[in-house]
C-alpha positions as a Markdown table, in Angstrom:
| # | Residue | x | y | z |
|---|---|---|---|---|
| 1 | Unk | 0.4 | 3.4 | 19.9 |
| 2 | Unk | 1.6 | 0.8 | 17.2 |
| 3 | Unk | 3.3 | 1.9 | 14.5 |
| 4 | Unk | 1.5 | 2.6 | 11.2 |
| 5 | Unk | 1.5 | -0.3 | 8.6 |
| 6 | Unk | 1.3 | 0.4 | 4.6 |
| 7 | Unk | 2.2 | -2.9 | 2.1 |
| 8 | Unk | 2.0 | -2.4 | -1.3 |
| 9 | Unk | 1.4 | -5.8 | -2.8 |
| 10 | Unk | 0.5 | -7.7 | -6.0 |
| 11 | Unk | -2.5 | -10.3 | -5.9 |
| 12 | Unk | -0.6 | -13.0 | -7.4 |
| 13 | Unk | 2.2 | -12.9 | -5.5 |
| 14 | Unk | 3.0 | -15.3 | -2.5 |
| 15 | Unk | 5.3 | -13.7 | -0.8 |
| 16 | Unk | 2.2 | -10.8 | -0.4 |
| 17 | Unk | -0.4 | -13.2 | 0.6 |
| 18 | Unk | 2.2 | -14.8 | 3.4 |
| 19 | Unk | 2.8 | -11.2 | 4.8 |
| 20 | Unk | -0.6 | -10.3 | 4.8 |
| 21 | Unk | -1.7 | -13.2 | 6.5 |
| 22 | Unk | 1.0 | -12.9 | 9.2 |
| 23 | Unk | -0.5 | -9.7 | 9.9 |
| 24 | Unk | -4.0 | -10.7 | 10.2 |
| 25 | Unk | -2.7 | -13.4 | 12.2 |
| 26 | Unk | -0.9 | -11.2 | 14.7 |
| 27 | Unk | -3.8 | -8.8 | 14.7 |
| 28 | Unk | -2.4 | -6.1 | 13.0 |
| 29 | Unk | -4.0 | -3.4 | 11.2 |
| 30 | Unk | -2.4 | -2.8 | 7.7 |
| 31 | Unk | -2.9 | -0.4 | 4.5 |
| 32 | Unk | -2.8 | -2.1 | 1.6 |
| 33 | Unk | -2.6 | -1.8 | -2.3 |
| 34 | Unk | -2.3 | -4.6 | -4.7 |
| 35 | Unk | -0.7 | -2.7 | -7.4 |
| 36 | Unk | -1.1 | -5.4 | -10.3 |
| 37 | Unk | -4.8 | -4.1 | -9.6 |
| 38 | Unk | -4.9 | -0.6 | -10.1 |
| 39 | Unk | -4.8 | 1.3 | -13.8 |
| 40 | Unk | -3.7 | 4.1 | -15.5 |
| 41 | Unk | -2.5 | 7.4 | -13.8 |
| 42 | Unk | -3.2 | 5.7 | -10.5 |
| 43 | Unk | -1.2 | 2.9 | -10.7 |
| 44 | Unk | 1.6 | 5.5 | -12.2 |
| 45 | Unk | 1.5 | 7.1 | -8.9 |
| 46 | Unk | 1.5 | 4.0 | -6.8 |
| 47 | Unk | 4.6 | 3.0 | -8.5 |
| 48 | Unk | 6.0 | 6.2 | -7.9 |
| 49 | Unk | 5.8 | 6.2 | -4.1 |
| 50 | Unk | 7.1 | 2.3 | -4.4 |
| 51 | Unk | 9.8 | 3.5 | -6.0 |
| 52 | Unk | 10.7 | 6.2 | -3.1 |
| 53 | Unk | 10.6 | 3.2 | -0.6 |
| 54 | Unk | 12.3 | 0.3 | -2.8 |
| 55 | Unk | 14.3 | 1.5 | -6.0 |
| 56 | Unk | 13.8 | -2.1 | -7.5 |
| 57 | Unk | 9.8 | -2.3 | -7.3 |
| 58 | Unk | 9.7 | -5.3 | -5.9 |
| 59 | Unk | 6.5 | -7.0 | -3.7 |
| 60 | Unk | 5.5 | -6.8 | -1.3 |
| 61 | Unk | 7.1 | -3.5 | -0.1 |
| 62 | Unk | 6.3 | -3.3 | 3.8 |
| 63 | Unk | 6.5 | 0.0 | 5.6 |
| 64 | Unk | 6.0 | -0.2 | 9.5 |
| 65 | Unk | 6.6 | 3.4 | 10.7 |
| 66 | Unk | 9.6 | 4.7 | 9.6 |
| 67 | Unk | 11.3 | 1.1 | 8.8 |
| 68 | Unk | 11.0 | -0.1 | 5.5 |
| 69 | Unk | 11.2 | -3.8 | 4.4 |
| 70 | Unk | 11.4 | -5.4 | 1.2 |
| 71 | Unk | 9.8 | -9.3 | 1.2 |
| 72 | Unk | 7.9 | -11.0 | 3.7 |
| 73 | Unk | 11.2 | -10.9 | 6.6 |
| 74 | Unk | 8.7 | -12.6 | 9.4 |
| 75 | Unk | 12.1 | -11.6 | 12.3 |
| 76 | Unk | 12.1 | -8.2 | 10.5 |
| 77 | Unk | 8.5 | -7.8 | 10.7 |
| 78 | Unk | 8.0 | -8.6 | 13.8 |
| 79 | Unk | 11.4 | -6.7 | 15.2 |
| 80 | Unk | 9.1 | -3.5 | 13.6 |
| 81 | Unk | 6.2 | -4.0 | 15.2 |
| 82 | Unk | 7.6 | -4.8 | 18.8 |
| 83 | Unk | 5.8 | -8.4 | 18.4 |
């Protein structure tokens, strides 16, 4: 069973489109938030987890499992997935 895959993104940001794409591309299902689209108490909270899995908040913030990565590392990535 592949691991599970949560990104927390922003819209704008390219770094977020590249990694999403590269998981489309490889088939890969993904969970994702654009954060920059959320408000209020919910975007609080989203920040909040963020922060648990990167201190600096930075995007996109890729979790694959248990493995966390911060910015789209395709050789990291794909080391996570097994791909």
């Amino acid at each position: 069973m592949p691991p599970k895959v949560k990104i927390f993104t922003l819209s704008t940001c390219s770094h977020c489109k590249a990694t999403k794409k590269f998981l489309n591309e490889n088939g890969i299902t993904f969970e994702f938030i654009d954060v920059d689209q959320v408000q209020g108490t919910q975007r609080e909270n989203i920040l909040k987890e963020v922060v648990k899995y990167n201190p600096q908040r930075s995007f996109p913030t890729i979790i694959i499992g248990d493995k966390i990565i911060v910015g789209f590392k395709e050789d990291d990535i794909r080391e996570a997935l097994g791909i």
